[in-house]
N, C-alpha and C positions, 0 to 999 in steps of 0.2 A: 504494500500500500504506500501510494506517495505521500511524504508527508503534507503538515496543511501551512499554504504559504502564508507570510509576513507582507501586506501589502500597505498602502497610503491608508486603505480605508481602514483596515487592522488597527492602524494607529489612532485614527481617529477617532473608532467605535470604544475603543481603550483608555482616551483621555473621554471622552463621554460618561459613560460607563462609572469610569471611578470618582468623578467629577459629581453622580448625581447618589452617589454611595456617600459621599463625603462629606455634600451638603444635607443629605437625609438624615445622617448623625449627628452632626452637627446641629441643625435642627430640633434632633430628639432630644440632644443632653439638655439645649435651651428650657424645653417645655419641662421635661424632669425636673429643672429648678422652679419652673413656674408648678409643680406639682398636679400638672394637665396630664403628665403619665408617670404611674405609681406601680409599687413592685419591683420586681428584678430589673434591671434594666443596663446592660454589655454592648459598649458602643466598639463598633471596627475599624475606628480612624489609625490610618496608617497601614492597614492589610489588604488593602484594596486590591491588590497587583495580583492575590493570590486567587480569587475569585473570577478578575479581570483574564488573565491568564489561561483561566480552564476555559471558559465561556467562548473563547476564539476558536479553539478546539472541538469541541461534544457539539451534539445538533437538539435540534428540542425534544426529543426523545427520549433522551439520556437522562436518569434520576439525578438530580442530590438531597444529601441528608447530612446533617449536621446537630453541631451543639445548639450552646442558648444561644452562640452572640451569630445570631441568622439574620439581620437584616437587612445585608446586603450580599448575603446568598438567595433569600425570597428574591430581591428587585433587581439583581441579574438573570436570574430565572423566566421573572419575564412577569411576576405580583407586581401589579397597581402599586404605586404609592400611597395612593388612597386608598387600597385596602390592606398595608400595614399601617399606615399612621393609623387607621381607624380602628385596628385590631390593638396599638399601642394604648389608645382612649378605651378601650372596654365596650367599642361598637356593637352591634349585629352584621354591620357591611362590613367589618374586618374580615379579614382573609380566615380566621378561626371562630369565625361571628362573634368574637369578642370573647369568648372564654378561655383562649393560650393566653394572649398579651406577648409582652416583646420574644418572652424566650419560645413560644409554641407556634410560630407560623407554621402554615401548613398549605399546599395547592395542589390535589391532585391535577387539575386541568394544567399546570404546568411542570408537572411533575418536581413537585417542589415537595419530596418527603418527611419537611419536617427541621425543625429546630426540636431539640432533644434537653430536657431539664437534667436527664439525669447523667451525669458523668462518665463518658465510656457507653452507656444503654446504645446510642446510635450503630454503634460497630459493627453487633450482629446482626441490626436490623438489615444496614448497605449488603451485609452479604448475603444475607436473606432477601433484597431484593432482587441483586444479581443472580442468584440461582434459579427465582422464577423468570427471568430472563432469557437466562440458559433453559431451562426447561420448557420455554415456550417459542423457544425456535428463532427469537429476535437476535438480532445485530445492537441491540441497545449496551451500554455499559452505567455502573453507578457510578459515584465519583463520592466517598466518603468519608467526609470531612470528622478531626477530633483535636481535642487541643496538646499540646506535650503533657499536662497532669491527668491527661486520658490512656495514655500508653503504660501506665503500669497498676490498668483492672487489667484482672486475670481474664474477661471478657475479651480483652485487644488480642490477647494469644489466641484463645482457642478460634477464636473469627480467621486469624490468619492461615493457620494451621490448615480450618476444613476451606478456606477460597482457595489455598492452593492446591488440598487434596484435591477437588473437583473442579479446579481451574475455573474458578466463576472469573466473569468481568466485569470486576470490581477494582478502581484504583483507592486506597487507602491512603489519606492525607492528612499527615500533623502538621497541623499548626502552631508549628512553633515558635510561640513570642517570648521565649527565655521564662517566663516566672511562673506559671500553670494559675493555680488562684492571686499570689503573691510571695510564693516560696521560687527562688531562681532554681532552673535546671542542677547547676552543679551542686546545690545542698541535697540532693533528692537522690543524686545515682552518680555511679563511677561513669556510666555510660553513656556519658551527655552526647554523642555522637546516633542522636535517635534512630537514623534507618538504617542503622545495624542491627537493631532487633529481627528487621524481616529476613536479615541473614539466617538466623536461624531457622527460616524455614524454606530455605533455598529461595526466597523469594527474590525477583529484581528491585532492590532497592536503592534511593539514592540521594544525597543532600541536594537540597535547590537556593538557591538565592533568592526570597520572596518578596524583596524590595525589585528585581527587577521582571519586570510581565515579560520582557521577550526569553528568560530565562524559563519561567514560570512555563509558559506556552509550549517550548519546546520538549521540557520535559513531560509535559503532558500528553504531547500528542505523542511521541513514543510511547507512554502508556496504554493510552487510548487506541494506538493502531494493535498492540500487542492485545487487547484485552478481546480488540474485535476479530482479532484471526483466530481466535480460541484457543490465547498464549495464556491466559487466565492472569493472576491480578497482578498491582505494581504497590509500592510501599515509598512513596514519597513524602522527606521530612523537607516542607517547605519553611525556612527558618525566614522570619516575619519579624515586626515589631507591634506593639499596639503605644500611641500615644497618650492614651488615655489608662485609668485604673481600668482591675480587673470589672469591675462593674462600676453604677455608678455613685455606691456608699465608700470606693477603694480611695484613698491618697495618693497610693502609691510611693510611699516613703520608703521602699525598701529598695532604692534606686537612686541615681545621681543624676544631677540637672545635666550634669555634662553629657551621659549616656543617650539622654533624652536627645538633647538637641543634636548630638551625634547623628541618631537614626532619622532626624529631623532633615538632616541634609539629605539624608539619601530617599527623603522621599518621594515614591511611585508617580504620583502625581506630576511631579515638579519633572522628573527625568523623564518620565511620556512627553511635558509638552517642549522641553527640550529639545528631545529628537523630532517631534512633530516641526518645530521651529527651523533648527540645522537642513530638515530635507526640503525645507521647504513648501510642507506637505498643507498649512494652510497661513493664515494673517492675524494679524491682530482682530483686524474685525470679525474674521469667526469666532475668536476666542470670548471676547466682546459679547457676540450674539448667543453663544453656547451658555456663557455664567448668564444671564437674562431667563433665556428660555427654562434652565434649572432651577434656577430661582422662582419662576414662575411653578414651574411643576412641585415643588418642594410647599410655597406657601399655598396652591391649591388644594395639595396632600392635606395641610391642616385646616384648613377651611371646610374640606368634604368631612376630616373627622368632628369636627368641631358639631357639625351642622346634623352630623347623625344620629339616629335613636340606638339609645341602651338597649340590651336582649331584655325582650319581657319574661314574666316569672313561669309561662308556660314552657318557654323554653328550657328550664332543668330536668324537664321530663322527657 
């Protein structure tokens, strides 16, 4: 299978893309302080690329599933803005008719499996999707996301174990932004070199650079073609940063400004429009027109939640 090419429009779908992910959290953390969205709530500023990444890759057919901090695994999938922010407010017109909230989106119509509360729980579900996959004759693959404090439930093994006894096509993806809830990698294991775990199960696995999408993308779709010849799954530790605390009660004091604004420079964002700039692939004025029309999409987002009715009480039943 040929790989999938890097084109003008690639780049630009990619500065789009993380551009409306960006502004969507950013947006959310806002309201969270206005107390318009309560409960859990894991913003993904700064991981963009990783999501950005796969999406250029997989076709709408293809699952994903994930942890809580899903809301901009939902709104690459292809969920309404307006039916997350409205699922953020406790809607009926949310994407979960308002009973997940931030950490449970969910879309079957875009095969969107799920934001997962429980730590590690998603793992076997990705390869349990993948197997009805494989069992039903499709060319689909899953693409299933967890965070690095996900990889040592005893769940993460036995999931690996049976995708690769049965060769599902299933790629398996840490995310990892160094501190899991707020404990870093290196207090937690000798093995801080995460996709050596899938060594152990003869699996292909590989470290990624998750600040950069063109890194991102290519290890993906060498996944992605492997999974779809019925080379069965791939074990990529995409190493990421989050800017933000682990949710939105974290500080994040177990870290250094410097570190921060370290990962700060290398942000996805910034090096997309970069390159979009150097090839000359658009101008100012689309950039211009692009933050506009997000802006527009984002305060529409809260306008439609704002505006929408609460689930009524026959709904518990």
């Amino acid at each position: 299978m040929s790989s999938t090419p890097i084109t003008k429009e690639t780049y630009l779908e990619w500065y789009k893309s993380m551009l409306l992910m960006r502004k969507c959290e950013e947006k959310t953390g806002q309201l969270y302080g206005q107390q318009k969205i309560r409960g859990f709530c894991h913003l993904y500023i700064g991981q963009e690329a990783v999501v950005a990444g796969t999406m250029s890759v997989i076709k709408p057919e293809d699952s994903l599933i994930t942890a809580y901090r899903d809301h901009a695994h939902a709104i690459a999938k292809g969920v309404s803005p307006d039916a997350c922010m409205a699922e953020m407010f406790g809607k009926i017109t949310g994407c979960s008719k308002g009973k997940g909230g931030s950490m449970h989106f969910f879309s079957k119509e875009h095969k969107f499996m799920g934001g997962h509360g429980i730590v590690g729980g998603q793992i076997p579900l990705g390869a349990g999707i993948a197997f009805a996959e494989k069992y039903l004759g499709t060319n689909n693959v899953n693409i299933c996301y967890m965070g690095d404090g996900a990889v040592r439930q005893g769940a993460f093994n036995e999931s690996l174990n049976m995708a690769m006894l049965w060769k599902l096509p299933v790629i398996f993806v840490c995310e990892n932004n160094g501190y899991a809830m707020g404990t870093s990698v290196q207090r937690t294991t000798n093995m801080i070199d995460i996709y050596k775990l899938g060594h152990g199960f003869d699996m292909p696995s590989a470290a990624v650079d998750g600040m950069d999408v063109v890194a991102v993308h290519n290890a993906m779709d060498e996944a992605v073609q492997r999974a779809r010849a019925g080379e069965g799954p791939t074990f990529l530790e995409i190493r990421t940063y989050r800017y933000k605390g682990h949710s939105m009660s974290d500080p994040a004091k177990y870290r250094t400004k410097e570190e921060l604004e370290e990962y700060k420079g290398r942000d996805p964002l910034l090096a997309t429009k970069h390159a979009i700039v150097e090839n000359n692939y658009a101008d100012d004025a689309w950039f211009a027109a692009l933050d506009a029309e997000v802006k527009k999409v984002v305060d529409d987002a809260v306008k439609f939640a704002e505006e929408s009715e609460y689930p009524t009480a026959d709904e518990i039943y």
